[in-house]
KOLBARO-190254 format. One record per residue: residue number from 0; residue in three letters; y negated, z, x of N, C-alpha, C in turn. Coordinates in nm, 3 decimals. Layout:
[NUM; 'ALA'; [Y; Z; X]; [Y; Z; X]; [Y; Z; X]],
...
END
This chain:
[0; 'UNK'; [-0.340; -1.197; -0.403]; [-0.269; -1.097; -0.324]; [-0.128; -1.149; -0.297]],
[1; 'UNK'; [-0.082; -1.167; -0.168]; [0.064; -1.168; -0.165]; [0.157; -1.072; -0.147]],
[2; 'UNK'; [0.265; -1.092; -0.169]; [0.387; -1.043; -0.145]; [0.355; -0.942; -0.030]],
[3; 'UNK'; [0.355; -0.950; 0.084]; [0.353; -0.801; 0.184]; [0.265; -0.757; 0.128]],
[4; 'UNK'; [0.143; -0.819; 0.099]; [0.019; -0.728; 0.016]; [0.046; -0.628; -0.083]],
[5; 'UNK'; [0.109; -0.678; -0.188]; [0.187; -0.617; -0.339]; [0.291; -0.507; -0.274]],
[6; 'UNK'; [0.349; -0.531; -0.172]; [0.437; -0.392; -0.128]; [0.331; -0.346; -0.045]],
[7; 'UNK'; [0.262; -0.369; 0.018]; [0.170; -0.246; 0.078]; [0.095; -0.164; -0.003]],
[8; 'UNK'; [0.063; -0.248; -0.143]; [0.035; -0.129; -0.238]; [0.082; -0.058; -0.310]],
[9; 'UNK'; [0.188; -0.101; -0.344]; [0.309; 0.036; -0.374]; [0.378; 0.102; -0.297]],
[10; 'UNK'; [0.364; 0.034; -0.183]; [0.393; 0.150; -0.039]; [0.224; 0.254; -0.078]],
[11; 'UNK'; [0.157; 0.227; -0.058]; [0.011; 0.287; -0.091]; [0.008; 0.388; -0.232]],
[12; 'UNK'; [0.063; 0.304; -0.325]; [0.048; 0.385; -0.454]; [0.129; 0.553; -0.423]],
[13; 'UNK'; [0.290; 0.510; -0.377]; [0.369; 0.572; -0.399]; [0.334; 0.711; -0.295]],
[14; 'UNK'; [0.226; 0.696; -0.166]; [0.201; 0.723; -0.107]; [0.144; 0.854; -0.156]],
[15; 'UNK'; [0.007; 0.801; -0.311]; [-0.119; 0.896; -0.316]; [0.002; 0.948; -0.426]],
[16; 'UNK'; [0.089; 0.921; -0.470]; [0.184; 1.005; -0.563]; [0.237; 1.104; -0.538]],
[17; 'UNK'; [0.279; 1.108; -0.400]; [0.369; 1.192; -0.318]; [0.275; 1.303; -0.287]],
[18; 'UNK'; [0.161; 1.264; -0.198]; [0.043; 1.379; -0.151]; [-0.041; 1.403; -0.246]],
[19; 'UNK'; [-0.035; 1.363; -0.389]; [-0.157; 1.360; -0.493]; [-0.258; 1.355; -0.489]],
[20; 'UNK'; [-0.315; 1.233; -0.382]; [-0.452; 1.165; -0.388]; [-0.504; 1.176; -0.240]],
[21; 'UNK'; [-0.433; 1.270; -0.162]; [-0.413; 1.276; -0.040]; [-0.455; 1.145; 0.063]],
[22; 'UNK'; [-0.534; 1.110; 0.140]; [-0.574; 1.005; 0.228]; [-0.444; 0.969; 0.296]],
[23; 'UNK'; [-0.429; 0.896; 0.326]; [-0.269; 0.833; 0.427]; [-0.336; 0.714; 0.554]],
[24; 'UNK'; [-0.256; 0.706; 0.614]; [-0.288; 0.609; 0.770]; [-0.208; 0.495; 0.760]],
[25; 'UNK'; [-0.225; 0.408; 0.856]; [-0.150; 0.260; 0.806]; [-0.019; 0.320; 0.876]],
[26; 'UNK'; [0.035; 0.392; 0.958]; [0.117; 0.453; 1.016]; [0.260; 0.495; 0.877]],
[27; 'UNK'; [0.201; 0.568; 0.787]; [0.306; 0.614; 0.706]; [0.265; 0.520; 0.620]],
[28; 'UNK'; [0.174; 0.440; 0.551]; [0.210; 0.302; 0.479]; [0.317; 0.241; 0.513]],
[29; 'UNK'; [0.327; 0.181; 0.671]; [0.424; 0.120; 0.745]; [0.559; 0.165; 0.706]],
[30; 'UNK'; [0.542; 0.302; 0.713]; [0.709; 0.385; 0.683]; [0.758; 0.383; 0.555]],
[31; 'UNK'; [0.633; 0.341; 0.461]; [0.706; 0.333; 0.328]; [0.741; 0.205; 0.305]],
[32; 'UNK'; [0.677; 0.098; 0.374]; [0.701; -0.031; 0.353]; [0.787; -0.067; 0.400]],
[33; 'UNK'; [0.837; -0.010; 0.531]; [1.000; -0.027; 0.595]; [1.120; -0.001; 0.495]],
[34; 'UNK'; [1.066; 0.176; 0.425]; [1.189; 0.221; 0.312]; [1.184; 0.093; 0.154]],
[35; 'UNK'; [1.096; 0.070; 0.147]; [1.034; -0.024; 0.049]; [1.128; -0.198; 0.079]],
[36; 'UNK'; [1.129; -0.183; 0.180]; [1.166; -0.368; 0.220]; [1.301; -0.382; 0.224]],
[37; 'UNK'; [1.383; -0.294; 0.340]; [1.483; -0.258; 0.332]; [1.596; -0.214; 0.233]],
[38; 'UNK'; [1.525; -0.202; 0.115]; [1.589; -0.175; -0.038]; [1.602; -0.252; -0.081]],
[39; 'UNK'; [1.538; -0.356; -0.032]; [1.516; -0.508; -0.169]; [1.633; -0.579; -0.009]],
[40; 'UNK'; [1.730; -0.640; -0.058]; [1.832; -0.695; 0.007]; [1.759; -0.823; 0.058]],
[41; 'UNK'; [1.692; -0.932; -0.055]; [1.642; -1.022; -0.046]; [1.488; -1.038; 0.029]],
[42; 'UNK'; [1.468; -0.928; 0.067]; [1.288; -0.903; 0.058]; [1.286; -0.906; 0.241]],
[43; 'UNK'; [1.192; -1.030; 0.288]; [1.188; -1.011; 0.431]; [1.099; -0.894; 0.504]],
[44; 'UNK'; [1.150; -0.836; 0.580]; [1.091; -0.691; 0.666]; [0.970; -0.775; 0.783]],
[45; 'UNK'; [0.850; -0.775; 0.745]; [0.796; -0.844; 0.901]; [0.739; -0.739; 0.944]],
[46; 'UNK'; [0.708; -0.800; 1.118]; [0.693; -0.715; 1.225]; [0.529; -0.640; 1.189]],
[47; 'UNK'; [0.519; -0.547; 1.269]; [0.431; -0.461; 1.248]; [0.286; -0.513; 1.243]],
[48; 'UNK'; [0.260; -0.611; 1.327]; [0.121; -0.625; 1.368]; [0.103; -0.754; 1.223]],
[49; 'UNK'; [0.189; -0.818; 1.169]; [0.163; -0.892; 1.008]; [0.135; -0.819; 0.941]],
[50; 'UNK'; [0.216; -0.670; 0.906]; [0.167; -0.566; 0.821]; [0.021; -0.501; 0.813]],
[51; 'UNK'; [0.018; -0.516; 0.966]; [-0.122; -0.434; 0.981]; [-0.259; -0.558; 0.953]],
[52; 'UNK'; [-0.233; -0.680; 0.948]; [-0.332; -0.765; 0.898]; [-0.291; -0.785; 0.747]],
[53; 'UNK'; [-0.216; -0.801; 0.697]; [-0.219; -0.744; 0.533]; [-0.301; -0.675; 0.497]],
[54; 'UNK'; [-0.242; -0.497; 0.574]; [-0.322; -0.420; 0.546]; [-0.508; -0.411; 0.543]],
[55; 'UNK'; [-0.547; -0.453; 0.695]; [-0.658; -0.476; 0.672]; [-0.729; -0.582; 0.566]],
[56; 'UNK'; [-0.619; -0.650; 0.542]; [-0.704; -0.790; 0.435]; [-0.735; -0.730; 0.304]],
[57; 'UNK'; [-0.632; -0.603; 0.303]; [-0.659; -0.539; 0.183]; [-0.796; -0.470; 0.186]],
[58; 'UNK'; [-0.836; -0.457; 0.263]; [-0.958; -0.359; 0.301]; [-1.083; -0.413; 0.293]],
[59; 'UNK'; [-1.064; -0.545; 0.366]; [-1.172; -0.653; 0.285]; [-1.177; -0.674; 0.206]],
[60; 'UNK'; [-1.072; -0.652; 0.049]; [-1.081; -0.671; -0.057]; [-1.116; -0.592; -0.117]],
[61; 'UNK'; [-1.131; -0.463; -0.052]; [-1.231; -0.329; -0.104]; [-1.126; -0.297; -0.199]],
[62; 'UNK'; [-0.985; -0.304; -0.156]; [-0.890; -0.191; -0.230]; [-0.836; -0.061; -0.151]],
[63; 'UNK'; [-0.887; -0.079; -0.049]; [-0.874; 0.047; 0.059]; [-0.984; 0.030; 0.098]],
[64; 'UNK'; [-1.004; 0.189; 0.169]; [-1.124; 0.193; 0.237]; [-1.140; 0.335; 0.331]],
[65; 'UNK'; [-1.220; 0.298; 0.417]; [-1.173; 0.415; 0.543]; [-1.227; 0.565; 0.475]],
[66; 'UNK'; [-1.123; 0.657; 0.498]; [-1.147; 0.824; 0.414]; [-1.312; 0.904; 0.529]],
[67; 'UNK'; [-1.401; 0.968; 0.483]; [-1.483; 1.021; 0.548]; [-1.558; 0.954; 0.623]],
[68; 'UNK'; [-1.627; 0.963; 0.719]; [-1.673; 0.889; 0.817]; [-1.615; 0.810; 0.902]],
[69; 'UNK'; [-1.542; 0.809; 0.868]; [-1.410; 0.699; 0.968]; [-1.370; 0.771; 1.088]],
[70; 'UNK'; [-1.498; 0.820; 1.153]; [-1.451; 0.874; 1.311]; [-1.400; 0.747; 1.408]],
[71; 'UNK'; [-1.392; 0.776; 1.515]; [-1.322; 0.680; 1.615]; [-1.195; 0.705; 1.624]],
[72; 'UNK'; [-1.125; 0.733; 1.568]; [-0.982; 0.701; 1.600]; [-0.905; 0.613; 1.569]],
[73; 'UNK'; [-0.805; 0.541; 1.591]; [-0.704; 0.425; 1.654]; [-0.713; 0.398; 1.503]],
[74; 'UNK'; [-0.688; 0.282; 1.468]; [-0.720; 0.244; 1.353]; [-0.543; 0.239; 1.286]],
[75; 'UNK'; [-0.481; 0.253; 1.313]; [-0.323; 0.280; 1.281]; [-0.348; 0.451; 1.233]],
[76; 'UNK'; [-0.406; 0.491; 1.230]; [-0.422; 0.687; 1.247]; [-0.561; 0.675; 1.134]],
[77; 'UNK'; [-0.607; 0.643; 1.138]; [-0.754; 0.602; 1.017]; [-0.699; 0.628; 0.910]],
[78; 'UNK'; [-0.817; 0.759; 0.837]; [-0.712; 0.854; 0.705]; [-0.835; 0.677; 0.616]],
[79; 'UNK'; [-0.724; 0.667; 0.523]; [-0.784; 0.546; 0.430]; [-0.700; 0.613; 0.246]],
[80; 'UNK'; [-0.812; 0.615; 0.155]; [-0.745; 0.587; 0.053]; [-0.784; 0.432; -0.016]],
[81; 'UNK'; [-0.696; 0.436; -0.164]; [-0.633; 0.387; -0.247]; [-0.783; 0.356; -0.338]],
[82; 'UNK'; [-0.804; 0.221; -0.338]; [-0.925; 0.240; -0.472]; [-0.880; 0.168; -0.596]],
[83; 'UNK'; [-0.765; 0.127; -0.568]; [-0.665; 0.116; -0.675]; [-0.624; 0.198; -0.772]],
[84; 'UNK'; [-0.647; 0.242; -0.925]; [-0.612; 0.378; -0.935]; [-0.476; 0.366; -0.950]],
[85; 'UNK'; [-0.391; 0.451; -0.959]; [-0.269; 0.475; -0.958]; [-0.165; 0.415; -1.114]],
[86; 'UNK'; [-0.251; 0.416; -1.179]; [-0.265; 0.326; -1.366]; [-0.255; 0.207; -1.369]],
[87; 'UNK'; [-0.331; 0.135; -1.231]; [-0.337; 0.019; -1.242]; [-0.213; -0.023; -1.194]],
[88; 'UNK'; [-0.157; -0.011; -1.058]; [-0.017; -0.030; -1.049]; [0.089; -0.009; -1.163]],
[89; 'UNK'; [0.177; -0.109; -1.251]; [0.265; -0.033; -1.293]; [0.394; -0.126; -1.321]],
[90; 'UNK'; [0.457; 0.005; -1.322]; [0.632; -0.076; -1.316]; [0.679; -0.052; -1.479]],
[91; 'UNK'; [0.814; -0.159; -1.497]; [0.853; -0.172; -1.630]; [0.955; -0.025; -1.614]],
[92; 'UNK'; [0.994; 0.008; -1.718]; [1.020; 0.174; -1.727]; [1.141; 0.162; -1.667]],
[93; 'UNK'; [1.231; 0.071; -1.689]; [1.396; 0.044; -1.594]; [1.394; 0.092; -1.439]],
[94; 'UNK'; [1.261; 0.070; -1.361]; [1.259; 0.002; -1.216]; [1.198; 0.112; -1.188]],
[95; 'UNK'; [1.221; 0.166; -1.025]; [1.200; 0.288; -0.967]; [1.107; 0.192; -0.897]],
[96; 'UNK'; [0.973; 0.279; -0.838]; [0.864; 0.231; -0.717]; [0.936; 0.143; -0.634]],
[97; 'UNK'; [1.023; 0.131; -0.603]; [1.137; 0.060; -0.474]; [1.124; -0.103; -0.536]],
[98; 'UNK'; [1.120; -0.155; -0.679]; [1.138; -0.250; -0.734]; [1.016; -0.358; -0.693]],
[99; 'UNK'; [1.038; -0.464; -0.663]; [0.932; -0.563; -0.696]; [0.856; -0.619; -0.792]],
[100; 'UNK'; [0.938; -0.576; -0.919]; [0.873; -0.568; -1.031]; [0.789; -0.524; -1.063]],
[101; 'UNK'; [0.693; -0.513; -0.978]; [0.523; -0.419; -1.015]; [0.427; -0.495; -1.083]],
[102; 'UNK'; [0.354; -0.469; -1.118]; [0.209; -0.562; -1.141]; [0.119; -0.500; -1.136]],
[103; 'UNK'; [0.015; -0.550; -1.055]; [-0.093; -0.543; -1.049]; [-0.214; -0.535; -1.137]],
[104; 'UNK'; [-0.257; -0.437; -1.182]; [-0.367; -0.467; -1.294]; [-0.480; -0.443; -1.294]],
[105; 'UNK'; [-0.559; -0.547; -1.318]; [-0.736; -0.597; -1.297]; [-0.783; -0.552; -1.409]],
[106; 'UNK'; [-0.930; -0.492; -1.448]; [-1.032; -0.501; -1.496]; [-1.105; -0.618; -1.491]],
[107; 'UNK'; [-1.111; -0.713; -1.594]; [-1.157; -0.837; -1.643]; [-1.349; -0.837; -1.704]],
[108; 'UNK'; [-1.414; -0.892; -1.686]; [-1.489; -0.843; -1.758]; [-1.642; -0.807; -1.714]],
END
């Protein structure tokens, strides 16, 4: 997983935190990953359409996945949750969601 990847999922995590499990669109991912990037001084902001192939790469990795029947609508608007559980993301107790300091955590096994 890279770097835009790792903030799209705590843009994602922080997401199902806020609505409590609530489906979200790559639309307000985007908006958290803007508030998310923009915090980190050092952390580069890329343009939308990199984000949105992140995002989908995540989807091939079967850590998102489209909410309900998908429906036809614009795939920026596509309700998608988190199959990440929210446990597995976690930050050291110092660092607010905003931090890069996350890790990622796998089931081995």
């Amino acid at each position: 997983v890279s770097i835009l990847e790792l903030a799209i999922i705590i843009a994602m995590k922080h997401l199902t935190d806020i609505y409590e499990g609530e489906p979200f669109n790559f639309e307000m991912v985007y908006s958290e990953y803007l508030k998310f990037a923009r915090q980190r001084s050092g952390m580069q902001v890329y343009e939308k359409a990199i984000v949105m192939k992140a995002y989908e790469h995540l989807q091939t990795l079967e850590l998102v996945r489209s909410h309900g029947s998908g429906g036809t609508s614009q795939k920026e608007y596509k309700l998608m949750n988190l199959l990440v559980h929210p446990a597995q993301v976690t930050f050291p107790q110092y660092t607010t969601w905003h931090s890069t300091d996350a890790f990622l955590c796998t089931q081995k096994g």
